[in-house]
N, C-alpha and C positions, 0 to 999 in steps of 0.2 A: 552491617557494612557489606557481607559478602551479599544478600541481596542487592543490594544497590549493583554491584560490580558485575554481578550475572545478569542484574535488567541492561546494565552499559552495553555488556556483551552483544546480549539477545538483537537489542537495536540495531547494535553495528554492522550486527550480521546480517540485519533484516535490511540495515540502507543498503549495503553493498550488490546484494540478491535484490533489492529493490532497481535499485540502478541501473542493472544488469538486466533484470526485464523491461525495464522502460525502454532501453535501448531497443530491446528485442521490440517494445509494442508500437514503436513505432510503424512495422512493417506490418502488423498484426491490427495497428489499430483498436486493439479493444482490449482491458487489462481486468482483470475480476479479482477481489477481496473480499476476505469473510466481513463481515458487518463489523463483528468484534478489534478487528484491524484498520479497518476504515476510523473508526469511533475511538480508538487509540493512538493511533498512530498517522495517518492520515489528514489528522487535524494542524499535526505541528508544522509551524511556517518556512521551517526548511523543506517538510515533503511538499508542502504547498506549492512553495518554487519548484521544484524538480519538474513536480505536475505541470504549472503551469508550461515553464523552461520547454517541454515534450510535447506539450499538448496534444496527453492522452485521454480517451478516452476509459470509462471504464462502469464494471457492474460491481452493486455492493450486492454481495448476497447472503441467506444466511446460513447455513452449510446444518444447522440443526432443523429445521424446518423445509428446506430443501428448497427454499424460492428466492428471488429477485428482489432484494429491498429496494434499489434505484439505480437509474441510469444516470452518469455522468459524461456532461462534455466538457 
């Protein structure tokens, strides 16, 4: 149970900090995620709305390997 309650956490904190960049990549235009983040979290159809909602752009990279998995519009 307390995992369950510290992934709740983890996430909440990551929407709000998520939100809070989108906001920002609006001006920025261009928003970058580890692979591992995109492929977790990124999938789910509330960030999908947010995504689309901003329509931002963004890089999936992989932060172990050090390159560009994909470009997103």
């Amino acid at each position: 149970m307390e995992n369950a309650i510290a992934l709740h956490k983890t996430k909440t904190s990551f929407w709000v900090n998520l939100t809070l960049n989108l906001e920002i990549a609006k001006w920025l235009k261009m928003f970058a995620v580890p692979s591992e983040t995109y492929q977790n979290f990124f999938q789910l159809p509330f960030v999908q709305r947010a995504l689309q909602r901003y329509q931002v752009k963004f890089i999936v990279y992989d932060p172990r390997q050090e390159e560009v998995r994909q470009w997103i519009r």
